[in-house]
N, C-alpha and C positions, 0 to 999 in steps of 0.2 A: 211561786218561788221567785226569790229576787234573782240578782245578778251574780252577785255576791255566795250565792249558796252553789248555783248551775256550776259556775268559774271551780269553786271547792270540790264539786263533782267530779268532773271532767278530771282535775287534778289528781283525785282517789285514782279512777279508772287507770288513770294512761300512768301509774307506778308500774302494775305488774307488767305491764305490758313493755316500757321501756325494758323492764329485765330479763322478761321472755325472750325479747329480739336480741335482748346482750346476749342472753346465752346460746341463742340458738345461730350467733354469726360465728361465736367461737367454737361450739362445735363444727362451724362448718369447716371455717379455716383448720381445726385439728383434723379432718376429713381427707383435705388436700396434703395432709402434711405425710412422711416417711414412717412410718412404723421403727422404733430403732429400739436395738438391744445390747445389753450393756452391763459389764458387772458393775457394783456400785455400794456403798455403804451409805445405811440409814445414819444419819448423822443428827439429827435434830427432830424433834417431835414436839410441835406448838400448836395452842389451841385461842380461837380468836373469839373471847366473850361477845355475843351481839346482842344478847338481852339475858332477862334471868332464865328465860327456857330453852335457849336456838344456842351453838356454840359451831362454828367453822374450826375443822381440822385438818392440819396439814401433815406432810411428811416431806421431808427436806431431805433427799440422797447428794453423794459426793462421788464421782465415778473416778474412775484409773488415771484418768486425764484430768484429774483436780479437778472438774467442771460440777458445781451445786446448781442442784436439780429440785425444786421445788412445789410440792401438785398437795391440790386442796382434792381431801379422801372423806369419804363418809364415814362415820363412827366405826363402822366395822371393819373397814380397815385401818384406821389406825389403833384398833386396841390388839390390833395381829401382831404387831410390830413392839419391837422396842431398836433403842439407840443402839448401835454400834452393830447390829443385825448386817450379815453381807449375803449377797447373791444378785441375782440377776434380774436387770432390773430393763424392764418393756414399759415405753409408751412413744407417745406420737401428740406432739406437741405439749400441751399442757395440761395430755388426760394422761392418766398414771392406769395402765393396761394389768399391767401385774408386776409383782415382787415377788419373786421367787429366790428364798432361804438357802443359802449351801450351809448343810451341817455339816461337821466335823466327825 
């Protein structure tokens, strides 16, 4: 094997692994972070194309104090939701804990 192929190698490997470590510093840091709760209105509901099979979802709350709250949610919570949805909204830094609906 040349130079040229190892180099390509080593390349492949250390992708997932860069993103491993991303994700697993940000959970840490949301680890250290305050658990906080909060009523809040679902305000926005975006979906971020990354290929023809994988798609990133988010959900973008606005809470009492005007402050837009923004957390990337797996499919199945974003299809729980729709816009304009209020209730109470838990998380702790940039992990989205729960939304919880007040009905009418």
């Amino acid at each position: 094997m040349n130079d040229i192929h190892i180099l390509f190698l080593i390349f492949l490997i250390s992708i997932p692994v860069v993103f491993l470590i991303g994700n697993m510093m940000e959970s840490n840091r949301n680890d250290k972070l305050p658990i906080i709760e909060t009523n809040a209105t679902l305000v926005n509901k975006s979906v971020e194309k990354l290929s023809r099979d994988a798609n990133r979802y988010y959900l973008t709350f606005e809470t009492n104090d005007h402050e837009r709250l923004k957390f990337k949610v797996d499919h199945h919570k974003y299809a729980m939701y729709i816009e304009k949805d209020v209730g109470e909204l838990s998380y702790q830094g940039t992990r989205l804990i729960y939304f919880k609906r007040i009905t009418d």
